[in-house]
C-alpha positions as a LaTeX table, in Angstrom:
\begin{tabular}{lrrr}
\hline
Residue & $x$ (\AA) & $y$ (\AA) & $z$ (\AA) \\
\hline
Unk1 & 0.00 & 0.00 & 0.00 \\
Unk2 & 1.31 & 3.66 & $-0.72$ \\
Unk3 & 1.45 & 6.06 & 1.37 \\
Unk4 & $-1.06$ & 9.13 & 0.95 \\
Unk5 & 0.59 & 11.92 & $-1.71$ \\
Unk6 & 0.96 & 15.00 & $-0.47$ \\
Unk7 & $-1.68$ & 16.65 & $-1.04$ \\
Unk8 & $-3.96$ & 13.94 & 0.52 \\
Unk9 & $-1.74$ & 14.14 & 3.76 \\
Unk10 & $-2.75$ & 17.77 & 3.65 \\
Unk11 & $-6.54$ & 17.21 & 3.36 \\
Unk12 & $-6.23$ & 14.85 & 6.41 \\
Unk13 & $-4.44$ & 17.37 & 8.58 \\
Unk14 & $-6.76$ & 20.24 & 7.45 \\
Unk15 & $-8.17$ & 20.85 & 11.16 \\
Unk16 & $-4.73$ & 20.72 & 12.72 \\
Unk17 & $-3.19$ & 24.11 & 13.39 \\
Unk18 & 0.09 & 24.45 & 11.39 \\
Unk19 & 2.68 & 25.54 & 13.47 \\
Unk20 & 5.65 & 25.43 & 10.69 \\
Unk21 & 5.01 & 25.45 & 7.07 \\
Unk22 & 7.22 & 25.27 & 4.50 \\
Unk23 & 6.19 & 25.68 & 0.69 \\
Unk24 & 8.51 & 25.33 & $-2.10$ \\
Unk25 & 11.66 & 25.56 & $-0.54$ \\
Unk26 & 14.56 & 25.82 & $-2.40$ \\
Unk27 & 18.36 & 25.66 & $-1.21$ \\
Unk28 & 21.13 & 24.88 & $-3.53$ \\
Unk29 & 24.87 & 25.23 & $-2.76$ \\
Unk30 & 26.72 & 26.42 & $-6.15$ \\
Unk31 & 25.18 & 24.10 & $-8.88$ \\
Unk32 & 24.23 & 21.58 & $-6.53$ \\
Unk33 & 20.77 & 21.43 & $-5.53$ \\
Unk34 & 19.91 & 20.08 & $-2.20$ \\
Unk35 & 16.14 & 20.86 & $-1.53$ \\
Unk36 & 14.22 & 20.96 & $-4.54$ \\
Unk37 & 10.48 & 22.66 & $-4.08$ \\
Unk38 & 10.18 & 21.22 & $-1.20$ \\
Unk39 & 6.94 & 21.05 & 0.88 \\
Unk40 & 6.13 & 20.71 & 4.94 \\
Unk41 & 3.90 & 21.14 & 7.26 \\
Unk42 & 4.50 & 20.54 & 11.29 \\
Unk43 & 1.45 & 20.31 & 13.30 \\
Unk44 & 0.99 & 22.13 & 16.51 \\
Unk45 & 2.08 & 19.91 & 20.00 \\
Unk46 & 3.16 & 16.45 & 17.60 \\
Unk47 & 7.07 & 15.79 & 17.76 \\
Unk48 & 8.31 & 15.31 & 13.98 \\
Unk49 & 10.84 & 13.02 & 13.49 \\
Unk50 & 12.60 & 14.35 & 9.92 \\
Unk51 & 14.58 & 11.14 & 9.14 \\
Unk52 & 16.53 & 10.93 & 5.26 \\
Unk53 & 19.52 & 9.12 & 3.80 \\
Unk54 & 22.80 & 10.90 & 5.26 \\
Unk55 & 24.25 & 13.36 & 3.38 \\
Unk56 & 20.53 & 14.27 & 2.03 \\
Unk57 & 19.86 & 17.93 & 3.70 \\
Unk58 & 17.82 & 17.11 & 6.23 \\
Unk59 & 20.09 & 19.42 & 8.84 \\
Unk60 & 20.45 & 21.73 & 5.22 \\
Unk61 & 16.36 & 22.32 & 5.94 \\
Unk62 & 16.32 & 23.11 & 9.44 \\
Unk63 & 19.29 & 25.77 & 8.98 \\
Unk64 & 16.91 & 27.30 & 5.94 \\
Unk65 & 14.28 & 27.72 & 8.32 \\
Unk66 & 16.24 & 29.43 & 10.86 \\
Unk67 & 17.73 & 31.45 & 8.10 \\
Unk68 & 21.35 & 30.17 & 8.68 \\
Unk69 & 21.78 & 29.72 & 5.42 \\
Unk70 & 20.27 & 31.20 & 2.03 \\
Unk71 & 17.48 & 30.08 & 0.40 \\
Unk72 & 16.68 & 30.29 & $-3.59$ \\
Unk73 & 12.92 & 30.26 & $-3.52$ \\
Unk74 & 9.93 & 29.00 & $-1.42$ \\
Unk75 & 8.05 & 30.48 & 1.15 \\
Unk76 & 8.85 & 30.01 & 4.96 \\
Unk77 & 5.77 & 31.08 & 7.72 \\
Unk78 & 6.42 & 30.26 & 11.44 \\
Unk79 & 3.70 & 30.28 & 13.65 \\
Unk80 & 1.41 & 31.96 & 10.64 \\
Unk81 & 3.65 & 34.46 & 9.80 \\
Unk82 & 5.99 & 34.98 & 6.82 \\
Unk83 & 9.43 & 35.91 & 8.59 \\
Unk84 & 10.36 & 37.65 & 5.02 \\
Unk85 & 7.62 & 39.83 & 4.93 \\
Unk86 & 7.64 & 40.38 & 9.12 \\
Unk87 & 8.15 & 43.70 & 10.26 \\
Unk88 & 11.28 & 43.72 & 12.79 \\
Unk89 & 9.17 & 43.53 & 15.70 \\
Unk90 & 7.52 & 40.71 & 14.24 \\
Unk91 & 10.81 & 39.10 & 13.34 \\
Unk92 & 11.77 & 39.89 & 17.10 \\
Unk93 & 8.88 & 38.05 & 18.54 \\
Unk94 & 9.33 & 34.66 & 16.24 \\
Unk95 & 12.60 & 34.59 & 17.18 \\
Unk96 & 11.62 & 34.29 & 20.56 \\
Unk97 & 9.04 & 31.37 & 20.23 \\
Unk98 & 11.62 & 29.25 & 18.68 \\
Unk99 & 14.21 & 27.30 & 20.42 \\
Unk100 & 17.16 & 25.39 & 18.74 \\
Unk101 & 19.55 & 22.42 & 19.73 \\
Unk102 & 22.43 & 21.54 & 17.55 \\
Unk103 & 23.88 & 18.40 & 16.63 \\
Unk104 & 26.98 & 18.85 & 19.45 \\
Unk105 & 25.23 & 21.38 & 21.87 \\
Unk106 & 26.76 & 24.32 & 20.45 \\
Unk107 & 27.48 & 25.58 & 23.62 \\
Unk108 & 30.29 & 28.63 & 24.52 \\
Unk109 & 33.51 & 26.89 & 25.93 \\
Unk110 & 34.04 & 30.38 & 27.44 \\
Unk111 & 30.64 & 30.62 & 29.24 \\
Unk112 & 29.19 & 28.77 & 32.10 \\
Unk113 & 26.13 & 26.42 & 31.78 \\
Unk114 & 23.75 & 29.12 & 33.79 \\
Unk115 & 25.60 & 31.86 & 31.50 \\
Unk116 & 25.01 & 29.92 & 28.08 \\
Unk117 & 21.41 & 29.69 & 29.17 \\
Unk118 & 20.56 & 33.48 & 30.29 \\
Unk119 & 21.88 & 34.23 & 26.88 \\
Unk120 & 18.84 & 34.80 & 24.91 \\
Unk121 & 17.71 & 36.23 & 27.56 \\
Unk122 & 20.19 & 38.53 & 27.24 \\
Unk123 & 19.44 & 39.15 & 23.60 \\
Unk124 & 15.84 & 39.53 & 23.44 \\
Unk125 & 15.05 & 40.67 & 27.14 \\
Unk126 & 15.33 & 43.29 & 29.83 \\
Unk127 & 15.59 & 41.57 & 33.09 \\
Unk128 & 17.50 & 42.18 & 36.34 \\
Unk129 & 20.53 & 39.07 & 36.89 \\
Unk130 & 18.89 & 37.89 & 39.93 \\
Unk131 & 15.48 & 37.14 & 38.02 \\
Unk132 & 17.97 & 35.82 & 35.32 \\
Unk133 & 19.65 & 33.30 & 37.65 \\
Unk134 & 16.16 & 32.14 & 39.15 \\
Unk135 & 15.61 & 31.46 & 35.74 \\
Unk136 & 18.40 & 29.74 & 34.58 \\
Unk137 & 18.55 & 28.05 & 37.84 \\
Unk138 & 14.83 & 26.59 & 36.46 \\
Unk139 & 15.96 & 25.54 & 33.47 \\
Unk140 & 18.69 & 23.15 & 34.65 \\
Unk141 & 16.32 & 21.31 & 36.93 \\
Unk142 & 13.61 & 20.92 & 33.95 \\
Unk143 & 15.95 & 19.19 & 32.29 \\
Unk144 & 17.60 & 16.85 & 34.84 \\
Unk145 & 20.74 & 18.44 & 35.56 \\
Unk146 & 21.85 & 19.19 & 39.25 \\
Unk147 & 21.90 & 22.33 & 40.34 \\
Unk148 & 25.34 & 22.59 & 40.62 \\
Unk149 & 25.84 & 22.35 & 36.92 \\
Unk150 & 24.96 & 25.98 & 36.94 \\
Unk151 & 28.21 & 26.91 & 37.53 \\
Unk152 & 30.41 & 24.41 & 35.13 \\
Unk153 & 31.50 & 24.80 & 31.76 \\
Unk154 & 31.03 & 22.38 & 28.31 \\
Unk155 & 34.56 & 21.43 & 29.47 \\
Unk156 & 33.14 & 19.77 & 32.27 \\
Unk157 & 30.23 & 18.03 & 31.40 \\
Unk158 & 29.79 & 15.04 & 29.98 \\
Unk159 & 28.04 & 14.45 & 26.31 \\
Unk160 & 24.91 & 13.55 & 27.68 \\
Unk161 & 25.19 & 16.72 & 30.41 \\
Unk162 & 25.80 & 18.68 & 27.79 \\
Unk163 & 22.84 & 17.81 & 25.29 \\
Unk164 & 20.77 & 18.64 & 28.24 \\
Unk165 & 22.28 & 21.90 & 28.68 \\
Unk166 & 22.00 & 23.00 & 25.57 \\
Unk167 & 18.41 & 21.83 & 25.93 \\
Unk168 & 17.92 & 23.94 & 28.75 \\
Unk169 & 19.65 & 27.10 & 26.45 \\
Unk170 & 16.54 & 25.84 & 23.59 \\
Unk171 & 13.94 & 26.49 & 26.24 \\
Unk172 & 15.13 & 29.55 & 28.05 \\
Unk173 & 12.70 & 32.20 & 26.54 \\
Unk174 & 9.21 & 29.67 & 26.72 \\
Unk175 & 9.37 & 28.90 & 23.03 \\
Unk176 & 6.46 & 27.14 & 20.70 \\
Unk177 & 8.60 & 25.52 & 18.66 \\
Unk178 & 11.42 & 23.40 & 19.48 \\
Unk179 & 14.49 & 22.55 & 16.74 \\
Unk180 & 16.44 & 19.32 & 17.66 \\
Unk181 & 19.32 & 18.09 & 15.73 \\
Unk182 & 20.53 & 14.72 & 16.03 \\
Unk183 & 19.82 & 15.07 & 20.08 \\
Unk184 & 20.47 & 11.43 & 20.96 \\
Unk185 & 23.94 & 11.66 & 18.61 \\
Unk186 & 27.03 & 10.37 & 20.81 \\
Unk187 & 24.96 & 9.28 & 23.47 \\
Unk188 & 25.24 & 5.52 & 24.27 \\
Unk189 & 21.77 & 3.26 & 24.55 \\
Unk190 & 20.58 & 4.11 & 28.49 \\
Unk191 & 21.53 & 8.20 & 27.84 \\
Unk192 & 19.60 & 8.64 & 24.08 \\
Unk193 & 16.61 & 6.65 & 25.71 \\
Unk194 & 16.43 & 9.41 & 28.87 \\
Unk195 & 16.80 & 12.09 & 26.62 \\
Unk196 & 14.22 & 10.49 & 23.75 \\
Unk197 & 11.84 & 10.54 & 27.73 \\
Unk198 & 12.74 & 14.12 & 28.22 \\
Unk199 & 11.62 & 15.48 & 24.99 \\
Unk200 & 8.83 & 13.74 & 25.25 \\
Unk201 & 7.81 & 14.75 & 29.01 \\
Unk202 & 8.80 & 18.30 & 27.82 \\
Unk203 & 6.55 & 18.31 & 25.10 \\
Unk204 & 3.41 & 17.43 & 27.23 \\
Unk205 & 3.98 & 19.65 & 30.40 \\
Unk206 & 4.94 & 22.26 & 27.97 \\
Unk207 & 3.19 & 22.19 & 25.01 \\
Unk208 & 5.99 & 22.09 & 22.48 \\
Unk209 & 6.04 & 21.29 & 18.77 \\
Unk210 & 9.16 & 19.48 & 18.51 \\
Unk211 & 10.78 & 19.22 & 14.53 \\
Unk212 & 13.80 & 16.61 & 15.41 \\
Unk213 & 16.19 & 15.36 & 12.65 \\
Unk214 & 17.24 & 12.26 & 13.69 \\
Unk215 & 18.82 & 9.00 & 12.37 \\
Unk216 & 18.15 & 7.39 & 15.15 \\
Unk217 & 15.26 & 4.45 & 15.08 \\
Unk218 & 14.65 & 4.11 & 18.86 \\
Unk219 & 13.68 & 7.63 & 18.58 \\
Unk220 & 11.00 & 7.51 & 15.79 \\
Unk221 & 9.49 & 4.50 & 17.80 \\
Unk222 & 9.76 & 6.08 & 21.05 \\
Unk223 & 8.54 & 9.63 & 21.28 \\
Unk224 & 7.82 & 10.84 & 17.23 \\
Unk225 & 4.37 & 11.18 & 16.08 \\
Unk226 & 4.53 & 11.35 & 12.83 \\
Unk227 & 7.65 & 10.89 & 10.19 \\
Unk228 & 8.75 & 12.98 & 7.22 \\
Unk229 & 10.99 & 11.39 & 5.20 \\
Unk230 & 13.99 & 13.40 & 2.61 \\
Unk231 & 14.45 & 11.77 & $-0.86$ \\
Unk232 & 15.32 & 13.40 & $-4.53$ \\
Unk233 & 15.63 & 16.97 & $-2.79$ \\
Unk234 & 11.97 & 16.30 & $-1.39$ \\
Unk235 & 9.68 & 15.34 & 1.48 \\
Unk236 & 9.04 & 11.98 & $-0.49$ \\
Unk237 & 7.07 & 9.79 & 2.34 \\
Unk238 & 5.31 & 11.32 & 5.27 \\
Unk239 & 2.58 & 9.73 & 7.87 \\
Unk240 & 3.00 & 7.73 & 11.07 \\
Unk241 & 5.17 & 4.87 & 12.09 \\
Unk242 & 2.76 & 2.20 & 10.83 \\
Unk243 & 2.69 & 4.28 & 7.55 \\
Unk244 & 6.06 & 4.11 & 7.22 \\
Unk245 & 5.59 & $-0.22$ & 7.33 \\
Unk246 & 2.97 & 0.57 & 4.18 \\
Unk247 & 5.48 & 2.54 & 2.20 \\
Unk248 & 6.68 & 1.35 & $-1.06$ \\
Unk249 & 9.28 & 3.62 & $-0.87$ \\
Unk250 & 12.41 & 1.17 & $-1.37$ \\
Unk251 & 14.70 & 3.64 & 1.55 \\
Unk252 & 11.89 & 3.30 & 3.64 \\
Unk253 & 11.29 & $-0.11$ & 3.18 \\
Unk254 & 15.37 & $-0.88$ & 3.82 \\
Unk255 & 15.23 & 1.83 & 7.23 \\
Unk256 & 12.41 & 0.22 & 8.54 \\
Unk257 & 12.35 & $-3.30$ & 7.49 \\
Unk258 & 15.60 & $-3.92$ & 7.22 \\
Unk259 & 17.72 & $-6.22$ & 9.59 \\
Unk260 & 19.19 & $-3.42$ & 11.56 \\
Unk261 & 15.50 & $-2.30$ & 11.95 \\
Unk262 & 13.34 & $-3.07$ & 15.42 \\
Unk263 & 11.12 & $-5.85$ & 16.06 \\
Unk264 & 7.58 & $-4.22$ & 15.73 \\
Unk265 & 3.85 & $-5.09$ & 16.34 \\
Unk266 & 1.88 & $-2.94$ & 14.82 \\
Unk267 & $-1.41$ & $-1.81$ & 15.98 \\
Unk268 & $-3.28$ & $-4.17$ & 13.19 \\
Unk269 & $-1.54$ & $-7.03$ & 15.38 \\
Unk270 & 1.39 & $-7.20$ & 12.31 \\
Unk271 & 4.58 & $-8.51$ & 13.89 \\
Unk272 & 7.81 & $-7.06$ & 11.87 \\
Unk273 & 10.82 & $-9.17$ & 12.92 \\
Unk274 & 14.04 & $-7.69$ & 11.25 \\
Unk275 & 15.37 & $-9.05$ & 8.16 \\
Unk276 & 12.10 & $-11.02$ & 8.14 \\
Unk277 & 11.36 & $-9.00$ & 4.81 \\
Unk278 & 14.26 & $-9.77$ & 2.73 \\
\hline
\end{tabular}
């Protein structure tokens, strides 16, 4: 069974409230063209996992959406609005309802945890230190850290400690809309599972939209609602995890069926052993 196109996807979704939408997106790096008219929507309180073939742009999207890097065409509206057609203060306030982890935590070797997270605050607000530190000092708890983390730098952390602090930098102005890339990278089994927990406890208490690229399978079985999937400079398969077992899509079949793939049951009472397939 195929998946539903596009457009049918889009029909299904109608009554959802878009939080991210992407139309047309184009990015190409001299002559080489990595996203190709590309189309996506992300649906208000769902964690996306955006999964792809390495090498594909799937961390090449998320940095067009955040405007790290140029575009060549397509349309880009967060939270409803077009960001190129915002009005600085409108451009001001987005920026403040999004929150963005990078692959290694991007965090300032030169800053301490509780001053890497009271940076945006920094940026975007007016507040007195000590309402700063109480806030920072917040932060660091939500995410699982001890309080006395508050006062070490990357240098001392560990990789999962410092995933979580960079988490806890993502979060520090109450955003919407949550960016995660590769967030279980370099973390062993026990470590990618806590953190796969803590997006997901995040998400509910807070009410986040979480867009994660990932490679990682535990995580798209664990904690993402729905799947898009990068192939030929496109979104080329999108739906649920049992969707993804319909696909026809050969990549899709060989991610998820494939004999590095999990043993599944699927809600139809399917059992997918790995390898069983081939």
């Amino acid at each position: 069974m195929l998946l539903q196109d596009h457009e049918t996807t889009k029909s299904k979704n109608k009554d959802r409230e878009v939080v991210l939408s992407v139309e047309g997106a184009t990015v190409s790096f001299g002559d080489k063209v990595v996203l190709d008219k590309l189309d996506l929507d992300v649906y208000r309180g769902e964690i996306l996992g955006f999964i792809g073939p390495s090498g594909a742009g799937k961390s090449v999207l998320m940095r067009a959406i955040l405007r790290l890097i140029p575009r060549q065409g397509g349309t880009i509206k967060i939270l409803g609005t077009d960001y190129d057609k915002a009005t600085d203060e409108e451009r001001m306030g987005l920026d403040t309802r999004l929150g963005v982890l990078f692959q290694q935590g991007a965090l300032f070797s030169g800053l301490t945890v509780k001053e890497n997270i009271q940076l945006p605050m920094r940026e975007y607000l007016d507040l007195p230190q000590s309402l700063m530190d109480e806030l920072a000092a917040l932060k660091i708890d939500m995410v699982g850290l001890a309080a006395d983390a508050a006062d070490k730098y990357p240098s001392e952390l560990s990789g999962g400690m410092i995933k979580r602090a960079a988490l806890a930098r993502a979060l520090s102005l109450d955003p919407d809309l949550v960016f995660l890339d590769e967030p279980t990278s370099g973390l062993d089994p026990i470590g990618a599972a806590e953190f796969d927990m803590l997006i997901a406890r995040l998400r509910d208490s807070l009410g986040l939209t979480v867009y994660m690229v990932t490679h990682d399978l535990d995580s798209l079985f664990s904690v993402c609602d729905r799947i898009a999937v990068l192939g030929n400079n496109k979104v080329a398969v999108e739906g649920t995890l049992e969707e993804m077992f319909e696909s026809d899509d050969p990549w899709v079949q060989s991610y998820f069926r494939g004999k590095r793939a999990r043993a599944v049951v699927l809600p139809d009472g399917t059992q997918h052993i790995p390898g069983s397939d081939e």
